[in-house]
C-alpha positions in Angstrom: 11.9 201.2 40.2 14.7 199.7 38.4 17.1 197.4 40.3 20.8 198.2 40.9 23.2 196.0 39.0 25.8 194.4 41.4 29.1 195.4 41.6 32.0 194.1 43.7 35.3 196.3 44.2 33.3 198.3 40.9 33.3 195.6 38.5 30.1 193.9 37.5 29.5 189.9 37.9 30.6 189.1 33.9 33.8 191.2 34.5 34.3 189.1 37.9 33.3 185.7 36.7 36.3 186.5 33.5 39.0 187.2 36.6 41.1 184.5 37.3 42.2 183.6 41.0 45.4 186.0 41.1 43.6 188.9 39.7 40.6 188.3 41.8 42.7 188.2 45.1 43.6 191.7 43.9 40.3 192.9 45.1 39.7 191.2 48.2 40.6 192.5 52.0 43.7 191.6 53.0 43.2 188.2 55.1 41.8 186.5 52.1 44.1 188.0 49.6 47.1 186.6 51.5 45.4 183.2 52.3 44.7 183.3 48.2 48.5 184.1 47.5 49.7 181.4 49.6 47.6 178.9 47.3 45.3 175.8 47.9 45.8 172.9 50.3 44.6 169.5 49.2 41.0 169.7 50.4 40.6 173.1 48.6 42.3 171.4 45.5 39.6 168.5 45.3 36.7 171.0 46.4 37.7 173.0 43.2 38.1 169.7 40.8 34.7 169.3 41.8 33.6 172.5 40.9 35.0 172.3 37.8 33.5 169.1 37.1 30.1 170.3 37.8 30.2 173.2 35.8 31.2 170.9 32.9 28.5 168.4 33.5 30.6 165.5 35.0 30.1 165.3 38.2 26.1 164.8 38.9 26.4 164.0 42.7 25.7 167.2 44.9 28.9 168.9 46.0 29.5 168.3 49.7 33.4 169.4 51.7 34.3 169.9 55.1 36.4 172.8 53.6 34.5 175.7 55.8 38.2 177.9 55.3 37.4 177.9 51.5 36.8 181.5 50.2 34.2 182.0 47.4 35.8 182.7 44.3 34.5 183.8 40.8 34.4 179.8 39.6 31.7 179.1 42.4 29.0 182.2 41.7 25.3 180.2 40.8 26.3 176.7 42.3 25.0 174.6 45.4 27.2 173.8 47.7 26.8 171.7 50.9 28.9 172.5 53.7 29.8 170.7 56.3 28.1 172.4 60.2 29.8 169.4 62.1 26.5 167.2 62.1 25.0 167.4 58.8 25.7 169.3 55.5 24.0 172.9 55.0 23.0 173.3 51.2 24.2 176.9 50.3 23.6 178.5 46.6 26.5 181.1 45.9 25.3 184.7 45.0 27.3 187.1 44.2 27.7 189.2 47.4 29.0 185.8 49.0 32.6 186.6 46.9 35.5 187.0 49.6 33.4 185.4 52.4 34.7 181.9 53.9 31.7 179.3 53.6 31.9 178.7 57.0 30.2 182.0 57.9 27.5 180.8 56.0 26.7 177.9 57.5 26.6 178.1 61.9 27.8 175.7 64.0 26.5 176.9 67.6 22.2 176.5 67.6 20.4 178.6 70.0 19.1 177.0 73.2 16.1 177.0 74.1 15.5 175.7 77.8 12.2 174.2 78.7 10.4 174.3 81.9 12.7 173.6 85.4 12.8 170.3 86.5 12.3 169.0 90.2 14.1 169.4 92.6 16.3 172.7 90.1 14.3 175.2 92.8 13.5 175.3 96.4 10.3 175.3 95.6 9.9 171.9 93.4 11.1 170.2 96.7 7.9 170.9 98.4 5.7 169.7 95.6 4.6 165.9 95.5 7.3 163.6 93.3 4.0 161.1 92.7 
């Protein structure tokens, strides 16, 4: 069975990656386009001089930011990124369905707890057992 091509908004990957921001925030949903219109702040600025440098073979170190309000533009599709989870940095690699997506959604904050057994003395019962 052959494999569907991917298409975002009805253009392909190579017509996407040949957008530039402005025409790209054409075809995203409306929070994202008017968070793209209103331009970068200084953390996006550097995250994207880093990008750029990576794709130009400069810049060697793995990309890390903070920036989890960054959206995934065309200039990020095929690239590692490590983002920022509060603790420690969550390698992503960018696919193409990522495009419009903050990177915070890819990386969660909040783990799930998982409780162990109750302790003595957290029930009635424990109180009766023996503490030696």
């Amino acid at each position: 069975m052959a494999r569907k091509e991917f298409t975002y908004r009805g253009k392909t990957v190579d017509e996407i990656k040949a957008l530039d921001v402005k025409e790209f925030a054409k075809l995203v949903p409306a929070r994202q386009r008017r968070t793209l219109e209103h331009g970068f702040n200084e953390m996006q600025k550097r995250l994207l001089l880093k990008i750029k440098k990576a794709k130009e073979g400069k810049y060697k170190k793995p990309i890390k930011t903070h920036c989890r309000d960054m959206i995934v533009i065309p200039e990020m599709l095929g690239l590692h990124i490590h983002v920022h989870m509060g603790k420690s940095y969550v390698q992503i690699e960018i696919f193409p369905d990522m495009l419009g997506h903050y990177l915070g959604e890819f990386t969660l904050t909040r783990n799930r707890v998982a409780h162990s057994a109750p302790g003595i003395g957290a029930t009635k019962s424990s109180s009766a057992a023996s503490v030696k």
